[in-house]
N, C-alpha and C positions, 0 to 999 in steps of 0.2 A: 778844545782842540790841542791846547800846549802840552797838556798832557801826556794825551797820547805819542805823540812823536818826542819826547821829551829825550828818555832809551834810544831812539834814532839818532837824534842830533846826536847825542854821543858816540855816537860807533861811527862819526863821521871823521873820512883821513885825516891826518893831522895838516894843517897847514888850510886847509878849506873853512874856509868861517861865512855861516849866515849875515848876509850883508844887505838890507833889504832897503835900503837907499838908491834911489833912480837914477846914481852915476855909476853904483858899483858894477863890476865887470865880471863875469862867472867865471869860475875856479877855473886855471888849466888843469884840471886832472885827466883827458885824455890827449894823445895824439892828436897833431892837427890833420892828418892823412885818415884818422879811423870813421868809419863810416856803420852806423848803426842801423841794421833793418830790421822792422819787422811789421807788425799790425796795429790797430787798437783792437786791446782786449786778447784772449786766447781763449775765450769759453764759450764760443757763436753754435750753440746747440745745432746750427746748421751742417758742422764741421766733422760732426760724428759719423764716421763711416766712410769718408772724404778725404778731410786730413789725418784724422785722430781714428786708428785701427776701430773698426766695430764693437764694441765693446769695452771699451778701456775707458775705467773709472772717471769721470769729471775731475776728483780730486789728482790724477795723474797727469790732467792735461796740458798742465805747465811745463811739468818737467820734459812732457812729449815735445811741444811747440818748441822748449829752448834746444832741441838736440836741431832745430832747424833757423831757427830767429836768434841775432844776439841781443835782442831789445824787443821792449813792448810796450804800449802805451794802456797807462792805467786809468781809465772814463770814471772811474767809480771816484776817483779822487775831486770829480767836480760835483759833488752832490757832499759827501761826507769825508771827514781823515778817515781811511781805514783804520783800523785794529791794529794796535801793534804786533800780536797774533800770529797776523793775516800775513803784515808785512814780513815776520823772520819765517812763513811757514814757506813764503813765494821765494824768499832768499835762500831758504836750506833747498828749492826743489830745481833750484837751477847753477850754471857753472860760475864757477867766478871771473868777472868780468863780464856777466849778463848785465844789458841797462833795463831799468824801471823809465820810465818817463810818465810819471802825475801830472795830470792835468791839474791847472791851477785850479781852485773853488772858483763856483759862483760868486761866492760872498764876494772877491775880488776883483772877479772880471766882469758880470753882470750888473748886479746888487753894488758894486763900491767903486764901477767903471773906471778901475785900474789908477782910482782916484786914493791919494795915499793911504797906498796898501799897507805899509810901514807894518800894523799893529796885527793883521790878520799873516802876512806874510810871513815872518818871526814866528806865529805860533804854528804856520803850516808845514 
């Protein structure tokens, strides 16, 4: 897993540091007034022709959703780390200041009942 996100942590703002200790406090990096909406997921096969014009590519459908969401919640992140790939291809299709929100892994919340996560959480 550390792998993969390895390039992410890097490209993380300056002054935000992985802190995976049960006292540490999350980064203020935004506003406390901002308010983030949107769904889980953006790909609900059900959506086509509904939200997402009839026709328009699957691979389009982020960029579509974020012309209406400024955040999304990412399911896929509780089963495996995605792709780094995956994650700069979701980055280049949306605006800046779009939020991701990953769901923690299993390995941590189910499998390691949030029992010190320290070693998986660092690599996630």
């Amino acid at each position: 897993m550390a792998a993969a996100l390895t390039p992410l942590i890097a490209e993380r703002p300056a002054g935000v540091a992985l802190d995976a200790s049960p006292r540490a406090s999350p980064p203020a990096t935004r506003a406390a007034t901002e308010v983030v909406i949107g769904t889980q997921g953006w790909s609900a096969e059900s959506w086509a022709g509904v939200f997402y014009p009839k026709g328009l590519p699957a691979t389009d459908r982020l960029a579509w959703y974020a012309r209406t969401f400024n955040g999304v919640e990412v399911n896929t992140s509780f089963h495996a780390v995605p792709p780094i790939a995956a994650v700069r291809n979701w980055k280049s299709a949306t605006p800046a200041g779009f939020t991701f929100t990953l769901k923690m892994p299993r390995a941590i919340t189910h499998e390691g009942r949030l029992r010190d996560p320290g070693p998986e959480l660092a690599s996630f």
